[in-house]
C-alpha positions in Angstrom: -48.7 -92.1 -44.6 -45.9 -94.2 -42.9 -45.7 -97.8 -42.6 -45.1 -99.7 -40.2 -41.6 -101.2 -38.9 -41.4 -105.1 -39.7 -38.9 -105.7 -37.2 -36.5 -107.2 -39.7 -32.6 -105.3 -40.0 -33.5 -105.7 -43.9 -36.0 -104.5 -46.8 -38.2 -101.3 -47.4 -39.9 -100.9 -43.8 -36.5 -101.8 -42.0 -36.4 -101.4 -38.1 -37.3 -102.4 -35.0 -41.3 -101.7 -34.0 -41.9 -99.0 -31.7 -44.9 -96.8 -30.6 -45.3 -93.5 -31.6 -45.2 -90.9 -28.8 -48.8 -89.6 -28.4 -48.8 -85.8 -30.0 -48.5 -83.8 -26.2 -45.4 -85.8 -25.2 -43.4 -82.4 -26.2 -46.1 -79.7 -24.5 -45.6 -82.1 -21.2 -42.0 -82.1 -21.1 -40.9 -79.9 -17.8 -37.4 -78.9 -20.1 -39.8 -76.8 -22.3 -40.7 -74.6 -19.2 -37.3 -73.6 -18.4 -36.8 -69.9 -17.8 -40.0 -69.5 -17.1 -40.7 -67.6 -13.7 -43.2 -69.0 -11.2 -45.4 -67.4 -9.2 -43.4 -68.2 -6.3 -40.2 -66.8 -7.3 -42.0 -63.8 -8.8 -43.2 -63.0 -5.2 -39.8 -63.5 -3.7 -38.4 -61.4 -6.5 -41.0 -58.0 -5.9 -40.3 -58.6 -1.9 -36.9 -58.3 -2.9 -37.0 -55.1 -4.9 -39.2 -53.7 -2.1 -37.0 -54.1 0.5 -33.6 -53.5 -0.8 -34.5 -50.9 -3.9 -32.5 -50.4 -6.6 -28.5 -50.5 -7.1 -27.0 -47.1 -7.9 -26.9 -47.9 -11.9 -30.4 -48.7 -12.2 -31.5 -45.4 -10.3 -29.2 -43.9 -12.6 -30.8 -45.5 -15.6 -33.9 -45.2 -14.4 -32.9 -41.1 -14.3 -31.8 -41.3 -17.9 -35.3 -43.4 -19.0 -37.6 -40.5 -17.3 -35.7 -38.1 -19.1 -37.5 -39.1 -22.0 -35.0 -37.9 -25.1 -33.7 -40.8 -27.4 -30.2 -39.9 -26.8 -30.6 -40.7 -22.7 -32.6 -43.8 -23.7 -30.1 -45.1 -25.4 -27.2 -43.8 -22.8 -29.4 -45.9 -20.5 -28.5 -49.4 -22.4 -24.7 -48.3 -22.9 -25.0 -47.8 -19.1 -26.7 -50.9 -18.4 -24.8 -53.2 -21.0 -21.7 -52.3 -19.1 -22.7 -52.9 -15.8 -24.3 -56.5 -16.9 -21.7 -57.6 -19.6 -24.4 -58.8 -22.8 -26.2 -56.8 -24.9 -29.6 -59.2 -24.4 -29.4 -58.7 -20.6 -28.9 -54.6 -21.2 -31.9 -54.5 -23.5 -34.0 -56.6 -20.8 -32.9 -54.5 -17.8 -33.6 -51.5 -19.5 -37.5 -52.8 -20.3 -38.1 -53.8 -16.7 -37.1 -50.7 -15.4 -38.9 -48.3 -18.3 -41.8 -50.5 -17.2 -41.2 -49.3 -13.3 -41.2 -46.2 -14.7 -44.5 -47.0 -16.3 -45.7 -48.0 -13.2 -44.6 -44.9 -10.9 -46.7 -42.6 -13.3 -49.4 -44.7 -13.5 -49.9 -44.7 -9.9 -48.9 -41.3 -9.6 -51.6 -40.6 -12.1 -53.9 -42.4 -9.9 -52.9 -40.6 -6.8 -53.6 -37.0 -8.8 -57.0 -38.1 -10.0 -58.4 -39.5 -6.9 -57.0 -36.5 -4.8 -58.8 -34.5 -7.4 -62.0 -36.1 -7.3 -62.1 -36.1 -3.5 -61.4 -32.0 -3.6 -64.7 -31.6 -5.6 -66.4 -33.8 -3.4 -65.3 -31.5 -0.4 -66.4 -28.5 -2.6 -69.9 -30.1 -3.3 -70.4 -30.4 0.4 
């Protein structure tokens, strides 16, 4: 338990009385949400990608990812920390784009199955 300031310059509970910030003064602080992308930006960002697709390195490490082996996954951040200068910023481009990659299957997946399902409807019929 702390006691409280006296005021005074001198003795045991030395200093000048102030309140206490209340416990969320940190948590509310708009410095704490730097970095963080918002939902507007985010949309800007995919419109982006959409329109102007991906620079000749990141097709060619996105190549390398769908390859699969180790050795062309870690070609891919060799690749990628050269073109971008910091290992951090490699290891981040590499995850978004193994997560396009991701993506592309999974929709391709999608695409098979439904295709699939509407054969043996056609069959049924």
């Amino acid at each position: 338990i702390k006691e409280m300031k006296t005021g005074l310059f001198f003795g045991l509970n030395k200093g000048f009385v102030v309140t206490a910030p209340s416990h969320n003064a940190k948590k509310e602080k708009i410095s704490r949400r730097k970095g963080i992308m918002g939902a507007r930006v985010k949309k800007v960002k995919e419109v982006i990608r959409e329109v102007a697709g991906f620079a000749p390195y990141e097709r060619k490490i996105l190549e390398l990812i769908r390859a699969g082996s180790a050795q062309k996954f870690k070609k891919s951040l060799k690749i990628a920390k050269k073109r971008l200068g910091t290992h951090r910023r490699a290891k981040n481009k590499r995850e978004e784009l193994q997560n396009v990659v991701v993506e592309q299957r999974r929709k391709q997946l999608a695409q098979l199955t439904s295709h699939t399902y509407s054969l043996t409807l056609c069959k049924k019929k």
